[in-house]
C-alpha positions in Angstrom: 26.0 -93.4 51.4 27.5 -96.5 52.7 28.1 -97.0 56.3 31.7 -98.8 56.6 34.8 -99.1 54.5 37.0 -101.8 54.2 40.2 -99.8 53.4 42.2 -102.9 52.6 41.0 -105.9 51.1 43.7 -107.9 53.8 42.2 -106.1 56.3 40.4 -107.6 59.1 39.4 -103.9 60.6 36.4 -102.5 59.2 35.9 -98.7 60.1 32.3 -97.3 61.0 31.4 -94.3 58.5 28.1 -93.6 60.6 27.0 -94.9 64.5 26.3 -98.1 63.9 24.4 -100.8 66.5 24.8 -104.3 68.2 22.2 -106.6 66.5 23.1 -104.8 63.1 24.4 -106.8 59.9 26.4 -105.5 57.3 28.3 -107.0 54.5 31.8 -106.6 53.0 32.2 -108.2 49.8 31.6 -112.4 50.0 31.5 -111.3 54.3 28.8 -110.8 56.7 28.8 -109.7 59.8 26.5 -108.8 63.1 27.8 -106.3 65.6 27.8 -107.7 69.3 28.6 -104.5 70.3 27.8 -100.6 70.0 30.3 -98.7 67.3 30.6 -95.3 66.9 31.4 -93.2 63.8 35.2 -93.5 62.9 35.6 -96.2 64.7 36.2 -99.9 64.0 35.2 -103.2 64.6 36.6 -106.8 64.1 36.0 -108.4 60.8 37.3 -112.1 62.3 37.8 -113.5 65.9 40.8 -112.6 67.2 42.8 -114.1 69.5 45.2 -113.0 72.6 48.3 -111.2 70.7 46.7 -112.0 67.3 47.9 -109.0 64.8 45.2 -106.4 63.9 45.3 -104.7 60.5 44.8 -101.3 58.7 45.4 -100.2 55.8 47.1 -103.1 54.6 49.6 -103.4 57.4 49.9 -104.5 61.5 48.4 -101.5 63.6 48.2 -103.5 66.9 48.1 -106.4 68.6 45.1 -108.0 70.8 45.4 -108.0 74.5 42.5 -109.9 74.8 40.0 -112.3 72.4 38.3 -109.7 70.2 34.7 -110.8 69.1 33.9 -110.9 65.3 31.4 -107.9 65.2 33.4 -106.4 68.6 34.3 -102.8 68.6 38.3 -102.0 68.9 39.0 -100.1 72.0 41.9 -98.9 74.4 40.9 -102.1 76.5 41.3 -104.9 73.8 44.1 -103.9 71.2 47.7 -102.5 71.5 50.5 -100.6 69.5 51.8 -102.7 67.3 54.2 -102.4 64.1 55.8 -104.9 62.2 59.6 -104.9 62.2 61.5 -103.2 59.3 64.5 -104.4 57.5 66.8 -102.2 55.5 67.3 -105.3 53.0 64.4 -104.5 50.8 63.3 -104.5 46.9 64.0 -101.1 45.2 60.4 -99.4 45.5 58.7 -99.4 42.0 56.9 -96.7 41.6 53.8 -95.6 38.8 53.8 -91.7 38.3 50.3 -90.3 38.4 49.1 -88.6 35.1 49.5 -84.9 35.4 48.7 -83.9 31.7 46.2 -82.1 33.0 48.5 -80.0 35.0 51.2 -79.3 32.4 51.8 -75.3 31.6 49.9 -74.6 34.4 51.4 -71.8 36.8 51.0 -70.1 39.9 51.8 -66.2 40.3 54.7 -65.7 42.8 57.9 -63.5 43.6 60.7 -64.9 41.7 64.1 -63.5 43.6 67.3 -62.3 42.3 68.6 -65.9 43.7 65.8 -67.9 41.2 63.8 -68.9 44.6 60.0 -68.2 44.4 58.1 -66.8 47.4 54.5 -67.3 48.0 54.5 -64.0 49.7 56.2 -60.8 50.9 56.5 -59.6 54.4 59.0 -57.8 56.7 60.0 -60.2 59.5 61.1 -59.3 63.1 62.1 -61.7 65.8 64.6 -61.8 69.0 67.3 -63.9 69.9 66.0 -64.4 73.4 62.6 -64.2 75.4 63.2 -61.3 76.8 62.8 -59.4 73.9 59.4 -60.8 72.7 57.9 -58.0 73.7 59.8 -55.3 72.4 59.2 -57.3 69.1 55.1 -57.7 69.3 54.9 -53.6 70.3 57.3 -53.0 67.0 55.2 -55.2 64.9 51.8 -53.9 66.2 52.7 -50.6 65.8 53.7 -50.9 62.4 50.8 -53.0 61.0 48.5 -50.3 62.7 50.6 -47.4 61.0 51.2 -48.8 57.8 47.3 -50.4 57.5 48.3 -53.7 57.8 45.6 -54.9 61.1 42.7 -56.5 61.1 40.9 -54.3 63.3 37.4 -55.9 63.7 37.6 -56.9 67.4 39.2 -53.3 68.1 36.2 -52.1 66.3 34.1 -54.2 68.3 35.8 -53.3 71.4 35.4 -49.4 71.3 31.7 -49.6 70.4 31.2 -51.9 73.2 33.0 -49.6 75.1 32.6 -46.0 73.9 29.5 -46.6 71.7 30.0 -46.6 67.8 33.3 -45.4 67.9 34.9 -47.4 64.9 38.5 -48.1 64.6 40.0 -46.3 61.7 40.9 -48.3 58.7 43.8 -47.1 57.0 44.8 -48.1 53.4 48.2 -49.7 52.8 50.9 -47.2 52.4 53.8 -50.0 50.9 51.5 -52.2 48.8 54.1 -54.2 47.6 54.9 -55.3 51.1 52.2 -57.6 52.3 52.6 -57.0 56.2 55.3 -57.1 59.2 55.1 -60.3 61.2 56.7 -61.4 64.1 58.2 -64.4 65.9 58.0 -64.6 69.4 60.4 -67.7 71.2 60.9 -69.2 74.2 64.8 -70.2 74.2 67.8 -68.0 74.0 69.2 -68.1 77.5 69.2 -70.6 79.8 69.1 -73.7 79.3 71.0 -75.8 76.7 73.7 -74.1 74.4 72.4 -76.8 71.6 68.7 -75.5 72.3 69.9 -71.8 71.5 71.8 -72.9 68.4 69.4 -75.0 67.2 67.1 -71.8 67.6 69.5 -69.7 65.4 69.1 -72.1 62.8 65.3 -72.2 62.6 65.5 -68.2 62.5 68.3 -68.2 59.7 66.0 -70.4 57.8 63.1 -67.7 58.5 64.7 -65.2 57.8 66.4 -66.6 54.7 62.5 -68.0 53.5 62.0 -66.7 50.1 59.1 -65.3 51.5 60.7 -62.6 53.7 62.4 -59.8 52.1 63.8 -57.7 55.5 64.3 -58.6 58.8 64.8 -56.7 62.2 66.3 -58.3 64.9 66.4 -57.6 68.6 68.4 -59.2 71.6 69.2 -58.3 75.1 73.4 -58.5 74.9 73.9 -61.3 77.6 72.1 -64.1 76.0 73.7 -67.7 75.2 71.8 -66.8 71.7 74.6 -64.2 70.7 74.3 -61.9 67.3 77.2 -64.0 65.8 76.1 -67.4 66.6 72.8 -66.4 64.7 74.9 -64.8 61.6 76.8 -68.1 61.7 73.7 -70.0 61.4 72.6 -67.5 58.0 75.9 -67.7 57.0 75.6 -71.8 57.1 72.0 -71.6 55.4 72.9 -69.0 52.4 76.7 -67.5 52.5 74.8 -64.7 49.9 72.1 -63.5 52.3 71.8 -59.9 51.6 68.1 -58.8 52.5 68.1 -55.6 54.4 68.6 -56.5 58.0 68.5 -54.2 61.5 70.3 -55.0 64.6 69.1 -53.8 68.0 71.0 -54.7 71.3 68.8 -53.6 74.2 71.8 -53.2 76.9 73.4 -50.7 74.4 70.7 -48.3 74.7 70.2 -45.9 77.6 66.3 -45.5 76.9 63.8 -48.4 75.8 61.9 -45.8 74.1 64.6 -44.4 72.0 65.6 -47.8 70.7 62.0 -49.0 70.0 61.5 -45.0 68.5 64.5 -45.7 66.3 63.7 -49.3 65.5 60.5 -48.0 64.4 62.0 -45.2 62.2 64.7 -47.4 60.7 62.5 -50.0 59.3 60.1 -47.1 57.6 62.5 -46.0 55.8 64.1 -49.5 55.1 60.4 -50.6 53.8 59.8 -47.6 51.5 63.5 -48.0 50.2 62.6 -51.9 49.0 61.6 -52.0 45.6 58.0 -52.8 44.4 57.7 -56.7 42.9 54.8 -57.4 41.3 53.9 -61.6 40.8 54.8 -63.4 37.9 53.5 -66.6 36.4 56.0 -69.2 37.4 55.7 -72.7 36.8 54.4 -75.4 39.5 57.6 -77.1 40.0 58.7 -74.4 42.2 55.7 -74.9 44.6 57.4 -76.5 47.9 54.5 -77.9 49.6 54.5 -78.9 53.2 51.7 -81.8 54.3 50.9 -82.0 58.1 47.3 -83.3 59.8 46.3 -82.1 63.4 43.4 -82.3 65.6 43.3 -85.8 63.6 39.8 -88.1 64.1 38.8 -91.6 61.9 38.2 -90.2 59.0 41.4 -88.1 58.3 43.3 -91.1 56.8 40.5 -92.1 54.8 39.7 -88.5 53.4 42.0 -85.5 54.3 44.9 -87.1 54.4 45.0 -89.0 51.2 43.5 -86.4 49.1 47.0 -84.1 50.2 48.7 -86.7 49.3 47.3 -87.1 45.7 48.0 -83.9 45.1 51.6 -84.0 46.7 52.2 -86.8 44.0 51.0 -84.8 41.3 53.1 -82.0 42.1 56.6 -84.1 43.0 55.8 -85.3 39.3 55.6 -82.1 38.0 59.2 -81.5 39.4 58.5 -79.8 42.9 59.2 -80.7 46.3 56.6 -82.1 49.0 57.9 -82.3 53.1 56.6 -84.8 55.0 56.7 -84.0 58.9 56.0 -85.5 62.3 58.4 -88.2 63.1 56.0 -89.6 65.6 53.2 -90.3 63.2 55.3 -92.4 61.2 55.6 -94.5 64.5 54.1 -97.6 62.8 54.4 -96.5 59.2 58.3 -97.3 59.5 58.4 -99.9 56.8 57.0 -98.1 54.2 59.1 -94.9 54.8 61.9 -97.5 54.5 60.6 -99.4 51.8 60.3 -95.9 49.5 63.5 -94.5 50.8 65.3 -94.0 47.2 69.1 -93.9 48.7 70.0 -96.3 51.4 72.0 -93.6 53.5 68.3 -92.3 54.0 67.2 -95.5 55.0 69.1 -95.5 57.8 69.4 -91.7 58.5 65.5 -92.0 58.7 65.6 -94.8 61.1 68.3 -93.2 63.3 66.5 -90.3 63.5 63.3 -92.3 64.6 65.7 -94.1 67.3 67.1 -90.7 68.8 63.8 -89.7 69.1 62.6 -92.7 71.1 65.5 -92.2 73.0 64.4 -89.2 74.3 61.1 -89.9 75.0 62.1 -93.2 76.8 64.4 -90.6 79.3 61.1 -89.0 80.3 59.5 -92.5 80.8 57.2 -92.4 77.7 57.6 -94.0 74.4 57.1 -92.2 70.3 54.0 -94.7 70.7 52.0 -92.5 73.1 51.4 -89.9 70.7 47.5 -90.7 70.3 46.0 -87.4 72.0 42.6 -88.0 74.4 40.6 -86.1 71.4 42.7 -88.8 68.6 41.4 -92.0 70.9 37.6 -90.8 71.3 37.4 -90.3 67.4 38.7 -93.8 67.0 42.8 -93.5 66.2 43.3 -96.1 69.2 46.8 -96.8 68.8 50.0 -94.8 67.6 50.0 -97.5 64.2 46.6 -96.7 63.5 47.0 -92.8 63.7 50.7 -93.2 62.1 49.6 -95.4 58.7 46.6 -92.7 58.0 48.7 -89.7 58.6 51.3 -91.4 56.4 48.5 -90.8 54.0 49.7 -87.1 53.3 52.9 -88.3 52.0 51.1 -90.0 48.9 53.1 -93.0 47.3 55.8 -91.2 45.5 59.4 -92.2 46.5 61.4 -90.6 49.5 64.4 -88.6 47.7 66.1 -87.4 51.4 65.5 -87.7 54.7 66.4 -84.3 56.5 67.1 -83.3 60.3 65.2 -80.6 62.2 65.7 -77.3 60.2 67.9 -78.9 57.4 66.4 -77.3 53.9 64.8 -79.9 51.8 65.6 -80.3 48.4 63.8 -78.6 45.7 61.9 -81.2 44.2 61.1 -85.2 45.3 59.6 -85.9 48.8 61.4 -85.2 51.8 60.6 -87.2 55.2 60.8 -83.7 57.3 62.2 -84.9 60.9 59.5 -82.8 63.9 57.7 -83.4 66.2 53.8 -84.1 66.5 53.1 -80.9 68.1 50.9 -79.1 65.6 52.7 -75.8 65.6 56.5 -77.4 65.8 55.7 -79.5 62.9 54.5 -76.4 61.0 57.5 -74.4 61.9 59.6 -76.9 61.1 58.3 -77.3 57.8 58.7 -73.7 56.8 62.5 -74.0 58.2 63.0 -77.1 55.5 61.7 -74.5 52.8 58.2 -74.8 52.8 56.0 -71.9 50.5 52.5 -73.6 51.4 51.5 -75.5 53.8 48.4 -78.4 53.2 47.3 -78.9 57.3 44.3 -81.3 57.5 42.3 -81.7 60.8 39.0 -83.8 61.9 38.5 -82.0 65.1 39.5 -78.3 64.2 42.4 -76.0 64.9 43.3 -72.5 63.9 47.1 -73.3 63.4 48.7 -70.7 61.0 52.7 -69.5 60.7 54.1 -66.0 60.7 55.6 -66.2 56.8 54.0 -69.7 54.7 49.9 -69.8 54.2 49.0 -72.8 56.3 45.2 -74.0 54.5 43.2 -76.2 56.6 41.0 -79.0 54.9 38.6 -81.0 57.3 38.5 -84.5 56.8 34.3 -84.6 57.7 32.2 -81.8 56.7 30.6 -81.2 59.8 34.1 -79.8 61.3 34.0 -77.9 57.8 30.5 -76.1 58.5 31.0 -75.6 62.2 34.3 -74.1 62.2 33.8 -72.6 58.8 36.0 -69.7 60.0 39.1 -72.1 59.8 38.3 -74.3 57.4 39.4 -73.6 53.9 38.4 -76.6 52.2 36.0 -79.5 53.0 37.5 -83.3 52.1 34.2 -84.6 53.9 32.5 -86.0 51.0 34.9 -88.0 50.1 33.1 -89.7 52.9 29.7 -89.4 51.0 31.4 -91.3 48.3 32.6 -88.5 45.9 35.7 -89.8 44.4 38.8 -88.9 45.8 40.4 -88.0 42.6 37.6 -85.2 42.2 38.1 -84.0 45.6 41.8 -83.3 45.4 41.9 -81.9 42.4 39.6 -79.1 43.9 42.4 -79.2 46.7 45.2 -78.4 44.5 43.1 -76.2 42.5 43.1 -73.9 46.3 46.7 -74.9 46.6 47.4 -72.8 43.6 44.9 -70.0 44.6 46.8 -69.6 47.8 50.2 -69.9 46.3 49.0 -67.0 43.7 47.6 -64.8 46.6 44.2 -65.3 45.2 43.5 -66.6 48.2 44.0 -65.2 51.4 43.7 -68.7 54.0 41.7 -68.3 57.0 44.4 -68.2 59.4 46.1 -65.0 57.9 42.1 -63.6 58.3 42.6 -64.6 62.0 45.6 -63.1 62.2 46.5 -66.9 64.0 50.7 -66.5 63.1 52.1 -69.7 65.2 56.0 -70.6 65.8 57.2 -72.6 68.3 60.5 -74.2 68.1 61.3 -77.8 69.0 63.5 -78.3 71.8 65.4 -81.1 71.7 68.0 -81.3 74.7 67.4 -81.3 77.8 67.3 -78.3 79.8 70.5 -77.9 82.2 
């Protein structure tokens, strides 16, 4: 295989497939040159001298700026380059765009649950959460109890467990008593009371959107009675996101209820009989446009914009073409990528919504005496994504090349085809829940380091942009991008991706972090605390 890419023929960044040595030549095209200094794997090194606050490029674009010479042949660290991005003007040519051929792809279908309301889901669980902390674990005993009952568990490490314990005493493994009800999962939250009034509300709306997901058909929902998060602001928030909600719902108020027993004893009993009164739905072939797919990387290294990353977003192209809908998250790993987000923006009222968004954010993070730009974790930097641009233009890589067709807040749903810039934040769980708020049925999550990351309701299938991460942590992984690396061409690679994609959509395949039982929410807060 070769042993460094050139991404962008204007580049002057060369990135470092293997470890390679001072002393060592290489050659780039008509260019040649010797390393004066040690650089690891996924790392890079200068292709040209460059000089004190001379511009350093990726991926066609500015990703930093030097704070010192830089060496033809020198390694790019912390100590010699900044974040950099070039500025961004709304006055821009209309974005020209070539649709990929999807011939390939046409009459193909994936097996989901239509709905009465035409929405497909991907899946088809029972959903409980509470309107404030305090309930979270009233709703994790319910939900426990239920998936032990009704044969819904994974009971391996309770298996374990007693025959470490007790000595080849096995769990019992029931079968399923409602097949056509894939499980009962749970949310679990941290607002509701306390705090700011905006935080709870913005909490009712991610929950509306939840419980309003195509892929939930009932939900239970508990609160305390004196919480900021009150039943009616919540039903105001599903009245706001459908207005023709009518999935079975429960309501339990603890501080009505003389006994916690009773009402978890009742709980229990009213949502057996509410599960065995749904009716059965089998699959049916329905075509790809109504896949809404959600594109997020996490746990990021060197290679994920050269290999994870854009084999998601080939496939997201292919699929926006075939009429469905693609959400691009994490506001603060397009801190960089600005210009393109602009530059593809179809409707200028997106243009600027996007960059107003990207502003309120800064904002905030300037209040805590931070910037958007010191998003690069300590794991990112050591597997060579040095500044924010650098990380930012490869994890714009998800998002393909297709054009932008809205631009939508935190928990806004996203249209139903087109790419949607998906407004979260970084944080590998809040992105993912905030995806599955816009509308998300499948989630496309690609890492370099490795990270369980699921969600309660959406399938959440982790590709590894190296295949080392992909053999180590095989448990997680559910699909290797590594040899893209090796030099298989991309094209082949991410057709085997979407290939999964539909798999997973289907229920053919079951990802790795449902067999983990890793179900991850966290909402993003976005006042401040008072």
């Amino acid at each position: 295989m070769q042993k460094i890419l050139r991404i962008d023929e204007s580049d002057n960044l060369i990135v470092a497939l293997k470890d390679l040595h001072a002393g060592e030549t290489y050659q780039w095209g008509n260019e040649s040159v010797t390393l004066v200094t040690e650089v690891k794997a996924k790392h890079k090194f200068a292709l040209e001298a460059i000089p004190v606050d001379g511009i350093v490029s990726m991926y066609g674009t500015a990703v930093g700026k030097a704070t010192k010479a830089i060496a033809k042949g020198e390694a790019i660290t912390v100590d010699n380059i900044r974040h950099y991005a070039a500025p961004v003007s709304l006055e821009q040519e209309p974005y020209e765009w070539l649709a990929p051929d999807v011939s390939q792809y046409k009459g193909r279908t994936f097996k989901g649950y239509l709905r009465d309301d035409g929405r497909v889901g991907t899946a088809n669980y029972w959903l409980i959460f509470p309107l404030v902390f305090c309930e979270n674990r009233n709703v994790t005993k319910l939900t426990d109890a239920l998936n032990d009952a009704l044969g819904y568990s994974n009971n391996s490490l309770k298996s374990f467990a007693l025959d470490l314990t007790a000595g080849a005493q096995e769990a019992i493994t029931k079968p399923k008593l409602f097949p056509h009800i894939e499980g009962v999962r749970c949310i679990t939250v941290t607002s509701g009371c306390g705090g700011a009034t905006s935080d709870s509300k913005t909490m009712c709306d991610v929950l509306a959107a939840y419980a309003d997901h195509p892929n939930v058909i009932g939900i239970t929902v508990f609160s305390l009675g004196c919480e900021k998060a009150q039943r009616d602001m919540f039903k105001e928030s599903l009245f706001a996101r459908n207005p023709n909600f009518d999935k079975p719902t429960l309501y339990f108020r603890q501080q009505e209820w003389n006994s916690e027993e009773q009402m978890m004893q009742t709980a229990l009993k009213q949502m057996y009989e509410s599960m065995k009164a749904v009716k059965p739905q089998s699959r049916v072939d329905v075509p790809l446009s109504y896949l809404k797919l959600g594109v997020k990387c996490g746990a990021s290294d060197g290679f994920s914009g050269i290999s994870g990353n854009p084999a998601m977003g080939l496939v997201s192209d292919w699929l926006v073409t075939l009429g469905g809908a693609s959400g691009l998250a994490e506001f603060p790993e397009l801190c960089g990528a600005e210009g393109d987000m602009v530059k593809r923006c179809i409707a200028f009222d997106d243009k600027k919504k996007f960059l107003e968004l990207m502003e309120r954010y800064e904002k905030t993070a300037n209040f805590f005496s931070t910037t958007i730009a010191d998003n690069p974790s300590p794991g990112n930097i050591a597997d060579g994504l040095i500044t924010d641009a650098i990380k930012s233009t490869g994890a714009a890589k998800k998002g393909g090349t297709s054009p932008i067709s809205a631009v939508c807040d935190y928990a806004e749903p996203m249209p139903n085809s087109g790419l949607s810039l998906v407004c979260t934040p970084g944080n590998d769980v809040d992105a993912v829940t905030g995806l599955v708020a816009a509308g998300c049925n499948v989630v496309i999550f690609s890492t370099g380091l490795g990270t369980p990351t699921g969600n309660p309701i959406v399938p959440v299938l982790k590709i590894s942009t190296n295949s080392a991460i992909a053999e180590r942590l095989s448990d997680m992984i559910d699909y290797d991008c590594g040899p893209i690396i090796e030099g298989v061409p991309l094209p082949t690679i991410s057709e085997g991706l979407f290939e999964r994609v539909i798999e997973t959509a289907s229920g053919d395949y079951k990802v790795k972090a449902d067999r983990l039982e890793q179900y991850d929410f966290l909402l993003w807060k976005r006042s401040l605390d008072l």
